[in-house]
TITORLO-376465 format. One line per 5 residues: their letters; for each residue x negated, y, z negated of N, C-alpha, C. Coordinates in nm, 3 decimals, padded with zeros to 5 digits, always signed. Atoms other than C-alpha are relative to their C-alpha. Layout:
// TITORLO-376465
A	X Y Z X Y Z X Y Z | ...
This chain:
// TITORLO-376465
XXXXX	+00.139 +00.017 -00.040 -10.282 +06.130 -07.295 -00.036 +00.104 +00.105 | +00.003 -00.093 -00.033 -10.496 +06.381 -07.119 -00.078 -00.044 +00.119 | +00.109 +00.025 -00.099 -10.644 +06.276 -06.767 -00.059 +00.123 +00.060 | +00.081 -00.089 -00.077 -10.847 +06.468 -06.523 -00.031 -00.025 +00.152 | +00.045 +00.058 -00.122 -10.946 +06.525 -06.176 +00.123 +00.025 +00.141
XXXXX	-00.077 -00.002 -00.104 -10.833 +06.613 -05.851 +00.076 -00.170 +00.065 | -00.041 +00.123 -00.060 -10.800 +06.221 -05.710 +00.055 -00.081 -00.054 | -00.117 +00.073 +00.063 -10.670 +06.118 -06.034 +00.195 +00.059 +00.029 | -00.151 -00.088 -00.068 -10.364 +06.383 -05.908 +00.075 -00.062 +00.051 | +00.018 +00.000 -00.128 -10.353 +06.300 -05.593 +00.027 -00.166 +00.003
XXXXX	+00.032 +00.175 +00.033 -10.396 +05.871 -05.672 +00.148 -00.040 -00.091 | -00.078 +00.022 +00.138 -10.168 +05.854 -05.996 +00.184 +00.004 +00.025 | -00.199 -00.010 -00.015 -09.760 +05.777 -05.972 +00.054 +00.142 -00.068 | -00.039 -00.105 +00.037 -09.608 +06.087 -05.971 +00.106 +00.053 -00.165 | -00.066 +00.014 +00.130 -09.363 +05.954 -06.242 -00.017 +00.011 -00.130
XXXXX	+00.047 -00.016 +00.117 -09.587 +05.943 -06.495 -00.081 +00.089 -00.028 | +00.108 -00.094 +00.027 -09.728 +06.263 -06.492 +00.119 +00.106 -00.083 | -00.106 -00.052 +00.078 -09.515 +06.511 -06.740 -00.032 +00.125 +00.028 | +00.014 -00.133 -00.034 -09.725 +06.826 -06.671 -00.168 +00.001 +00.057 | +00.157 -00.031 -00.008 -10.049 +06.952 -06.524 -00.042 +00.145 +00.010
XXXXX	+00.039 -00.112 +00.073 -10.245 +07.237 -06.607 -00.115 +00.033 +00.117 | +00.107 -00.032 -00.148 -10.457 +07.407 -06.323 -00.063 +00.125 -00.036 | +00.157 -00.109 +00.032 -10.780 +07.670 -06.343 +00.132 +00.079 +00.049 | -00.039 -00.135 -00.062 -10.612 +08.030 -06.235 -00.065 +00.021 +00.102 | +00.076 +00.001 -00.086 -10.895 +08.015 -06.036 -00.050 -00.121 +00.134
XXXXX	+00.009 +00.105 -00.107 -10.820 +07.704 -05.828 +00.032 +00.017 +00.162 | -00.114 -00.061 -00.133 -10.754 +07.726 -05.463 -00.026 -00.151 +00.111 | -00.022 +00.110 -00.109 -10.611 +07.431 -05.264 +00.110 -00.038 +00.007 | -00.121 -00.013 -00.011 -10.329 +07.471 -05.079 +00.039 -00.157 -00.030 | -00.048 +00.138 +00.018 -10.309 +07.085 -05.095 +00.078 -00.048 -00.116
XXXXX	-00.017 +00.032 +00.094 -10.244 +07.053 -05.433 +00.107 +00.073 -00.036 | -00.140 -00.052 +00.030 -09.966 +07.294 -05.472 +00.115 -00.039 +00.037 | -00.130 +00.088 -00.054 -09.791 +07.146 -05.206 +00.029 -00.121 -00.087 | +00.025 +00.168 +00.071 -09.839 +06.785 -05.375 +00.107 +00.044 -00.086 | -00.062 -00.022 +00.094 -09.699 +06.955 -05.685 +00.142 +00.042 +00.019
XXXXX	-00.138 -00.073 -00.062 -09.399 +07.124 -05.536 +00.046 -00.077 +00.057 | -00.102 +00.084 -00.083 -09.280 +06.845 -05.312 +00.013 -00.115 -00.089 | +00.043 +00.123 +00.068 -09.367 +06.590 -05.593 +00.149 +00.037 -00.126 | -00.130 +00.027 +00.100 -09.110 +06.796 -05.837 -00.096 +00.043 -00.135 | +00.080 +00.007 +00.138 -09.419 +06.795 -06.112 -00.008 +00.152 -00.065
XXXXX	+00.072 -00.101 +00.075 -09.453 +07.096 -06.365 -00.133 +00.036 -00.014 | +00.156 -00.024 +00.043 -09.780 +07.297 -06.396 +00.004 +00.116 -00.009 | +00.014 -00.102 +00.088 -09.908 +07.556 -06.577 -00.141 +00.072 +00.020 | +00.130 -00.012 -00.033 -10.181 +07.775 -06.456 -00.064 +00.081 -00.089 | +00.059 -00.014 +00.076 -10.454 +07.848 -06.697 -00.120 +00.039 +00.010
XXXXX	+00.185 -00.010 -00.007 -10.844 +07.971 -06.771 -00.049 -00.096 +00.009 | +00.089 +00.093 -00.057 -11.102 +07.769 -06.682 -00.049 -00.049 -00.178 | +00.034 +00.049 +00.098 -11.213 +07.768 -07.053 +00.087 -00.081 -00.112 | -00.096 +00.101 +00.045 -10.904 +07.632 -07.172 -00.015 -00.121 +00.030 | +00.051 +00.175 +00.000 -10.970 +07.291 -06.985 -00.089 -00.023 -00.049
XXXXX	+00.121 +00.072 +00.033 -11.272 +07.278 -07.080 +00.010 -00.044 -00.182 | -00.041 +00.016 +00.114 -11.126 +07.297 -07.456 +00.070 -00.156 -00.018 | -00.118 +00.087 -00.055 -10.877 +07.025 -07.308 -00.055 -00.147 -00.028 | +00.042 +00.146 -00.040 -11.095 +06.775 -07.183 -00.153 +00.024 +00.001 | +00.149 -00.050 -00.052 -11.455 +06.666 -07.160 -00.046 -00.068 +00.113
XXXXX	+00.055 +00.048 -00.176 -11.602 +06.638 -06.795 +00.034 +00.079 +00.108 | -00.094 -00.081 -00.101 -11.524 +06.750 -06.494 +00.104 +00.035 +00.080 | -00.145 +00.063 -00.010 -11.181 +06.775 -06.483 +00.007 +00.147 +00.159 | -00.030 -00.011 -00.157 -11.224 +06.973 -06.111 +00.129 +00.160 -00.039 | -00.089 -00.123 +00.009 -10.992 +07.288 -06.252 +00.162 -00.071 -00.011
XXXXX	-00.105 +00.043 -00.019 -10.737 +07.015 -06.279 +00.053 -00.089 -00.161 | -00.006 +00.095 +00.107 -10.571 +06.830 -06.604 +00.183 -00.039 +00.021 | -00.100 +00.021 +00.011 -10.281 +06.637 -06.631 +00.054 -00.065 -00.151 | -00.061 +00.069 +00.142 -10.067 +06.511 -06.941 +00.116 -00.109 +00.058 | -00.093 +00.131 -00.064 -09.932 +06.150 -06.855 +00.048 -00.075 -00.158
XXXXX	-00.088 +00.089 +00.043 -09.723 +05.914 -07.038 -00.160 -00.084 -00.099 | +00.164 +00.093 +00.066 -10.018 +05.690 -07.285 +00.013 -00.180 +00.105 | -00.010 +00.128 -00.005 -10.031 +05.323 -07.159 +00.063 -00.123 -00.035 | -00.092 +00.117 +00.074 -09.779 +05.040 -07.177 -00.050 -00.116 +00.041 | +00.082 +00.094 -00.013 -09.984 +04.744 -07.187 +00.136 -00.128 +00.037
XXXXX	-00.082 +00.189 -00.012 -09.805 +04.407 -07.045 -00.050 -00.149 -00.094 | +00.016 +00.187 +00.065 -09.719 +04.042 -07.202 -00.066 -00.098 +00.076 | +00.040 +00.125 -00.037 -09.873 +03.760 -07.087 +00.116 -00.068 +00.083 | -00.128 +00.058 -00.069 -09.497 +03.649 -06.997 +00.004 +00.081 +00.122 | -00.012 -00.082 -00.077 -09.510 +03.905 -06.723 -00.100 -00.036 +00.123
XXXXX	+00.024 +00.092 -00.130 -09.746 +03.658 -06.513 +00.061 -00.052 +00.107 | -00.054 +00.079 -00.066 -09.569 +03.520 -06.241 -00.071 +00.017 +00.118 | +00.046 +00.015 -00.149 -09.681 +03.348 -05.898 -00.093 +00.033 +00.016 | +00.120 -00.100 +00.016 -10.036 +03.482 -05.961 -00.137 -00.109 +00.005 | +00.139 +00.093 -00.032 -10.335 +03.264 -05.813 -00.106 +00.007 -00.061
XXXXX	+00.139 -00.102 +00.031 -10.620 +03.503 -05.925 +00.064 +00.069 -00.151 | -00.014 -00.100 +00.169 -10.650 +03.645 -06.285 -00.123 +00.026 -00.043 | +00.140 -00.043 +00.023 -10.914 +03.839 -06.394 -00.002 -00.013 -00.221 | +00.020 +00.010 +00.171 -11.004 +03.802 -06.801 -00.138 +00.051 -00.037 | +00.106 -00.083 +00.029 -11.245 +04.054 -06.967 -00.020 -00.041 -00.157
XXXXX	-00.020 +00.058 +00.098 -11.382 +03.883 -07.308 -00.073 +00.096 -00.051 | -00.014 -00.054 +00.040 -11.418 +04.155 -07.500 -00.116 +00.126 +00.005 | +00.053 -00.112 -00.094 -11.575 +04.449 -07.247 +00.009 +00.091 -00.081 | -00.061 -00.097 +00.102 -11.619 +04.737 -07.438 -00.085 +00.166 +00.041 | +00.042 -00.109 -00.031 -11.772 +04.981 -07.225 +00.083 +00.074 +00.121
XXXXX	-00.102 -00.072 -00.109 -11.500 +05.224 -07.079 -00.011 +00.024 +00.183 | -00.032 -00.036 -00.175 -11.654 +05.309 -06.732 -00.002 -00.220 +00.067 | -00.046 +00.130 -00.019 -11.688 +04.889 -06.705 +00.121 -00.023 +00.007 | -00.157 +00.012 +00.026 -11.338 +04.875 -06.753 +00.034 +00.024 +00.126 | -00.080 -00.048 -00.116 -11.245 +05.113 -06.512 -00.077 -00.017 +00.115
XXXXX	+00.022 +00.079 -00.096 -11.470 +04.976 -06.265 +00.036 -00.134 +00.026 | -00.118 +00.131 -00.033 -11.325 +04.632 -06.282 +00.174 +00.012 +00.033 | -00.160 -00.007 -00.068 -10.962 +04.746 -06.236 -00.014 +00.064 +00.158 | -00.024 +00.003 -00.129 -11.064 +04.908 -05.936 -00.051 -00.133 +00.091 | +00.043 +00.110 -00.088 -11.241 +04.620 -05.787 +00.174 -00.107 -00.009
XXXXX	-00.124 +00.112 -00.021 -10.900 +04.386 -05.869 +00.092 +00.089 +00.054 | -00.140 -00.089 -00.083 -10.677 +04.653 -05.717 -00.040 -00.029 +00.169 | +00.037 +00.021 -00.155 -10.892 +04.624 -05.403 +00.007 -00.108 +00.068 | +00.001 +00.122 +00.014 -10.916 +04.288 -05.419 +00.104 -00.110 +00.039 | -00.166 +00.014 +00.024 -10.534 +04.231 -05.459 +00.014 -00.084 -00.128
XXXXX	-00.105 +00.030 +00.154 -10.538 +04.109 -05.829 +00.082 +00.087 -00.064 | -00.057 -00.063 +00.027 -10.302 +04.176 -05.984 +00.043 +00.060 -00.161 | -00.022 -00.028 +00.157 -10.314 +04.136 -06.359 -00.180 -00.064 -00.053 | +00.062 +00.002 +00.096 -10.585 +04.158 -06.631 +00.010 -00.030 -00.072 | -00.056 +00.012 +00.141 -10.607 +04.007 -06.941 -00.147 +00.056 -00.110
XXXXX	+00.058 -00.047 +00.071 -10.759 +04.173 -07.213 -00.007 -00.035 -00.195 | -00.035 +00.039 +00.234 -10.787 +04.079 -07.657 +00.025 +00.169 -00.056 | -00.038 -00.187 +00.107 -10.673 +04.360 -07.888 -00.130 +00.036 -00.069 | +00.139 -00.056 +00.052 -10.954 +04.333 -08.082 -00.126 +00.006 +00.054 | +00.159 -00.008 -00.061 -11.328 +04.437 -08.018 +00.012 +00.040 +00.141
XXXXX	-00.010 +00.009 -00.168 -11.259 +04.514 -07.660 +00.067 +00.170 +00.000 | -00.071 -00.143 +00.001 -11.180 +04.875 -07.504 +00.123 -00.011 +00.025 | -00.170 -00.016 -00.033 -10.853 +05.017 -07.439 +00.014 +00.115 +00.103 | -00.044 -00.066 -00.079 -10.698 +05.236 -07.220 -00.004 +00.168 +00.020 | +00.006 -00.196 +00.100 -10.796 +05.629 -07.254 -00.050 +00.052 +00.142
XXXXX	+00.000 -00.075 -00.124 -10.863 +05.872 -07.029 -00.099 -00.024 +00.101 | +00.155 +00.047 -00.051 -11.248 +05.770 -06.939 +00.073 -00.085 +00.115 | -00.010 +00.109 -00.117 -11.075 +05.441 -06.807 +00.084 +00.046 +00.133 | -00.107 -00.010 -00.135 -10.791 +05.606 -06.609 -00.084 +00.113 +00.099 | +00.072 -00.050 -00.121 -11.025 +05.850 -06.431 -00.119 -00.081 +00.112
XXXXX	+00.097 +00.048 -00.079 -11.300 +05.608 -06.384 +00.061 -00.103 +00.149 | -00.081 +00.023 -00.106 -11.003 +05.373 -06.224 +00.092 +00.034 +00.123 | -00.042 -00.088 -00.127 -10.864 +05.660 -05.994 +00.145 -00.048 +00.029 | -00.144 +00.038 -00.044 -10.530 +05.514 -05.968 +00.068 -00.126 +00.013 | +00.018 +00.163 +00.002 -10.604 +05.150 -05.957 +00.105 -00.013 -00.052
XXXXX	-00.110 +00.048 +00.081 -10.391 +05.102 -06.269 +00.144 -00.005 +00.021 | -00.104 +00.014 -00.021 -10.083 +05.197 -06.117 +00.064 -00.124 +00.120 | +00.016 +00.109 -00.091 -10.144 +04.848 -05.888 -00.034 -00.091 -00.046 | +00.033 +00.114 +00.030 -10.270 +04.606 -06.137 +00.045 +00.060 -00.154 | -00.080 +00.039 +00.136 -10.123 +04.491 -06.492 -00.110 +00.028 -00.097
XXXXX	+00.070 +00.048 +00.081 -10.327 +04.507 -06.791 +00.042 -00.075 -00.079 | -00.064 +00.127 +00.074 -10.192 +04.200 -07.023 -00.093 +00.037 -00.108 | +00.086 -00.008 +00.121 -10.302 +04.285 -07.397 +00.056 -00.128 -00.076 | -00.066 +00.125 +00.073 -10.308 +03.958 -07.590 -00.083 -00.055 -00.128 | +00.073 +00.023 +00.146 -10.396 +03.867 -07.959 -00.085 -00.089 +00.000
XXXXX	+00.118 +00.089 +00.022 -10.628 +03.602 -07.893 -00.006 -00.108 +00.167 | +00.037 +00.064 -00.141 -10.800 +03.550 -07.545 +00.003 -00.144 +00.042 | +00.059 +00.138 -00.007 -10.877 +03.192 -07.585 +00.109 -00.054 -00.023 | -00.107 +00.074 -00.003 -10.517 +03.105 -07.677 +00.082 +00.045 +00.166 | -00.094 -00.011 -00.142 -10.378 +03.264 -07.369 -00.062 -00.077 +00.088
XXXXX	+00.076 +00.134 -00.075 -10.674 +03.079 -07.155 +00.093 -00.090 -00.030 | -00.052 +00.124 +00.054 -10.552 +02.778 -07.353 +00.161 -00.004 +00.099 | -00.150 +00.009 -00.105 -10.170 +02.836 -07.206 +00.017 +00.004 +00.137 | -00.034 +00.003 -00.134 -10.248 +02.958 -06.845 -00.060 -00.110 +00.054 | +00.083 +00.131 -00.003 -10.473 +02.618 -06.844 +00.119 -00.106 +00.012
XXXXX	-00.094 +00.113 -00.005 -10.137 +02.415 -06.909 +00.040 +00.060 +00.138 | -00.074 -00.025 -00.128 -09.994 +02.594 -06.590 -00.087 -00.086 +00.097 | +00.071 +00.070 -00.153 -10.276 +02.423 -06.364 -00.100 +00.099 +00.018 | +00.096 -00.157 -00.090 -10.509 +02.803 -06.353 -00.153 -00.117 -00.078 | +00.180 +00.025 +00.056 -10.887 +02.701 -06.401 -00.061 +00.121 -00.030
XXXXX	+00.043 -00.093 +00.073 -11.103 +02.877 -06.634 -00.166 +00.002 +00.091 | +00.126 +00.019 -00.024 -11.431 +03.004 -06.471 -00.092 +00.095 -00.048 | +00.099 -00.129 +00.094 -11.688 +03.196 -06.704 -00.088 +00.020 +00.024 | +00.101 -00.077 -00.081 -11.932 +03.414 -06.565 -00.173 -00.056 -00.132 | +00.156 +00.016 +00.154 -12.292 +03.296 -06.743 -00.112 +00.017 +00.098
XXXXX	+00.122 -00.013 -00.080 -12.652 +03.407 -06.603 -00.051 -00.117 +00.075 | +00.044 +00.163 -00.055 -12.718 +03.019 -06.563 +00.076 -00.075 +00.074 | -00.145 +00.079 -00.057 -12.372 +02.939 -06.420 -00.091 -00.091 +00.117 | +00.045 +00.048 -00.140 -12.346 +02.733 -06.101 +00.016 +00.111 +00.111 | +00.022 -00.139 -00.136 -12.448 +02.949 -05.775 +00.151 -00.047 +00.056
XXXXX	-00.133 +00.033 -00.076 -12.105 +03.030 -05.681 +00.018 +00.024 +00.168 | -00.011 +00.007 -00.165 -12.177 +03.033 -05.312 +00.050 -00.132 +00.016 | -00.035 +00.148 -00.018 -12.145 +02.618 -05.382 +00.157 -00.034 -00.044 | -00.109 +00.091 +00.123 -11.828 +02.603 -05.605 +00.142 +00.061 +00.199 | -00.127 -00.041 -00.055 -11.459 +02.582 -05.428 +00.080 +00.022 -00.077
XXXXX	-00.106 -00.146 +00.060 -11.205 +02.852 -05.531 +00.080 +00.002 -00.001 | -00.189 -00.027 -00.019 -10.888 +02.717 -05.442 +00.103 -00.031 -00.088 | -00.077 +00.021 +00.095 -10.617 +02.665 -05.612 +00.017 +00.081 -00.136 | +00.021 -00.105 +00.079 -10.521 +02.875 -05.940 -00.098 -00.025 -00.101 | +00.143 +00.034 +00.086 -10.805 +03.002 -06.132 +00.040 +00.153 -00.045
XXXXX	-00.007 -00.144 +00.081 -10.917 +03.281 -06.386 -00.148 +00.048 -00.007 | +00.155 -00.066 +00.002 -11.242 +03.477 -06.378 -00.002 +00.047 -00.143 | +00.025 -00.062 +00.117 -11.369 +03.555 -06.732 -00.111 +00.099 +00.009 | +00.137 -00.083 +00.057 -11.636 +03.832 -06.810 -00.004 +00.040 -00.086 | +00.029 +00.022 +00.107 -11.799 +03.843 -07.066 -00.070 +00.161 -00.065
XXXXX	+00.047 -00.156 +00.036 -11.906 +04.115 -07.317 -00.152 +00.047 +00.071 | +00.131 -00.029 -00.066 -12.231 +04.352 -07.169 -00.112 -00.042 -00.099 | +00.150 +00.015 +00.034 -12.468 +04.243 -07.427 +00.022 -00.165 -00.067 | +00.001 +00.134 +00.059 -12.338 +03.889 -07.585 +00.099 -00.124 +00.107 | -00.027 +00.117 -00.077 -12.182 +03.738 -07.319 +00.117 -00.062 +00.001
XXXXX	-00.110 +00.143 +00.039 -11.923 +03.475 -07.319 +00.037 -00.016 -00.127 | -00.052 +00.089 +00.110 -11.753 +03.425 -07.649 -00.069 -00.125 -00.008 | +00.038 +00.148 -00.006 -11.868 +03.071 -07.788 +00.173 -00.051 +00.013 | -00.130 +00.063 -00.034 -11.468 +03.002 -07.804 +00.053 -00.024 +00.125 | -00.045 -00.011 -00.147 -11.424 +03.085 -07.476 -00.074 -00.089 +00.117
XXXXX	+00.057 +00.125 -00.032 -11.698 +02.869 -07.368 +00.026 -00.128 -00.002 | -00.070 +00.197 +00.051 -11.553 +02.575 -07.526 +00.095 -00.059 +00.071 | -00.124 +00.103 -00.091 -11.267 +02.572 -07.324 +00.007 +00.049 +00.163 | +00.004 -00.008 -00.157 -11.406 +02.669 -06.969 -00.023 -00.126 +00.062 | +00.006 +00.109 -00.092 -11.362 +02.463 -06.672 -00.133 -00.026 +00.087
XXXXX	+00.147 +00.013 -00.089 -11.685 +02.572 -06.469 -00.062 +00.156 -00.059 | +00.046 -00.085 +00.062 -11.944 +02.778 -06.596 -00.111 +00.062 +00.159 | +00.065 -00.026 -00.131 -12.044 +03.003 -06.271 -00.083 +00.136 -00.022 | +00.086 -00.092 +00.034 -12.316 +03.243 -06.208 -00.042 +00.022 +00.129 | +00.089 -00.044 -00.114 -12.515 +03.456 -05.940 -00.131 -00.012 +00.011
XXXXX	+00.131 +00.037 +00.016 -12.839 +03.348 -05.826 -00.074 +00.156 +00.034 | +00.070 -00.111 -00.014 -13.089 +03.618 -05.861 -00.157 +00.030 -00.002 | +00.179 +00.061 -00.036 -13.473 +03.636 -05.688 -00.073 +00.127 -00.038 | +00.104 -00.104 +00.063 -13.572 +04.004 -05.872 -00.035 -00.050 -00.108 | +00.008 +00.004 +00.087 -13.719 +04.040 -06.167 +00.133 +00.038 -00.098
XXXXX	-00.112 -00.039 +00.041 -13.428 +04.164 -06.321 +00.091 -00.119 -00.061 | -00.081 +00.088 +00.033 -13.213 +03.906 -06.515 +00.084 -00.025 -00.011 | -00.163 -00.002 +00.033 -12.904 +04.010 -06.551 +00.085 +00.159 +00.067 | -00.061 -00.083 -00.061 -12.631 +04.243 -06.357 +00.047 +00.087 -00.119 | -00.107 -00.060 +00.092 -12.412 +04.521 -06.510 +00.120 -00.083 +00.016
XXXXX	-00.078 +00.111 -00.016 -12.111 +04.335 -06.604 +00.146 +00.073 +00.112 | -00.066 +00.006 -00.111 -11.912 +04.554 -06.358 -00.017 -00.043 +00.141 | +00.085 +00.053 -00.130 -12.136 +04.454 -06.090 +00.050 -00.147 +00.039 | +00.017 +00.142 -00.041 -12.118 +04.101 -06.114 +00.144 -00.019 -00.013 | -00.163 +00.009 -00.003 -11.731 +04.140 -06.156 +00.040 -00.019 +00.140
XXXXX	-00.058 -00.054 -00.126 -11.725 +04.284 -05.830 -00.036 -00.153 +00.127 | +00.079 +00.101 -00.103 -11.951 +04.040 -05.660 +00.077 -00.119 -00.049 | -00.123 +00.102 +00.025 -11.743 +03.726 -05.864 +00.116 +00.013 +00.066 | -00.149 +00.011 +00.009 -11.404 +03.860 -05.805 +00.024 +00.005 +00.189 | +00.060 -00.004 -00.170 -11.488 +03.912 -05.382 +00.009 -00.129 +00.048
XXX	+00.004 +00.173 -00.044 -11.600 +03.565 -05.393 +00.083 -00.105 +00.002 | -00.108 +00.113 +00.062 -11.339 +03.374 -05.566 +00.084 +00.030 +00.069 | -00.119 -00.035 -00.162 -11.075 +03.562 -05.327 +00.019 -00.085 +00.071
């Protein structure tokens, strides 16, 4: 996989970077050092080559990392807070919700295989490094894993425009934040088997958040 970006560099476990590819025309002593004390290979190149490479502004910088090894569900442990994305499918959403649970201190994600994004370069730049601090959990059917972390004791709480104003609800004990896709919402399956159906009260005209937004503002709260 092909990321980009000085802060993805600079952010990103050195381990999983295999090579990076730098403008000819770059100049920052910072980054050489990084590279040289880090051990990492790089290869310095035209400017029109990245741009062949990658699309955006990869900053005169590209790296070639390892692709994504998605986690099991078994790979939960001791974990209060869980974030669950029901089938998100807009990349910079993505990678704005992993950074908010990195900041946050969640620690794992759960995500469905199908209909839902995946892991590509968009997300790992938009997440800056996040990922190497929180899990993503890929699992064949959201509503059965709900269903299982539900026998542990976690409560299901699904984000809905009408929810209850979660300034009122209490948060303690283990729970799971769901969000829902940006234009349909909540699964109806996933509905069926939530515990509290919570929401942000809102006095614009405006009806509804971006669903990284209201991630951020949920996942803050429930903390």
């Amino acid at each position: 996989m092909l990321v980009y970006g000085k802060n993805v560099l600079m952010d990103m476990d050195s381990k999983k970077i295999r090579k990076v590819y730098l403008s000819d025309h770059l100049h920052s002593g910072e980054i050489f050092t990084y590279l040289k004390e880090k051990g990492i290979h790089y290869f310095l190149c035209p400017k029109s080559r990245l741009d062949k490479m990658v699309v955006g502004n990869h900053q005169g910088v590209v790296l070639e990392i390892d692709d994504y090894n998605y986690y099991s569900l078994d790979s939960i442990e001791n974990e209060d807070f869980i974030v669950a994305l029901d089938h998100i499918e807009d990349v910079h959403n993505f990678g704005a919700i992993i950074r908010t649970c990195e900041a946050a201190g969640v620690k794992s994600i759960l995500v469905p295989k199908d209909r839902s994004v995946r892991i590509n370069e968009v997300v790992m730049k938009t997440s800056a490094g996040a990922l190497d601090r929180v899990r993503v959990v890929l699992v064949s059917n959201l509503c059965e894993a709900l269903k299982k972390l539900q026998k542990q004791n976690y409560f299901v709480y699904s984000s809905f425009m009408d929810g209850e104003d979660y300034k009122t609800l209490d948060f303690s004990g283990k729970k799971i934040l769901v969000i829902g896709n940006e234009g349909k919402g909540i699964s109806k399956v996933v509905e069926a088997i939530t515990d509290v159906r919570v929401g942000i009260p809102m006095s614009g005209s405006v009806n509804s958040l971006n669903a990284s937004v209201a991630a951020g503002i949920l996942i803050f709260a429930m903390k």
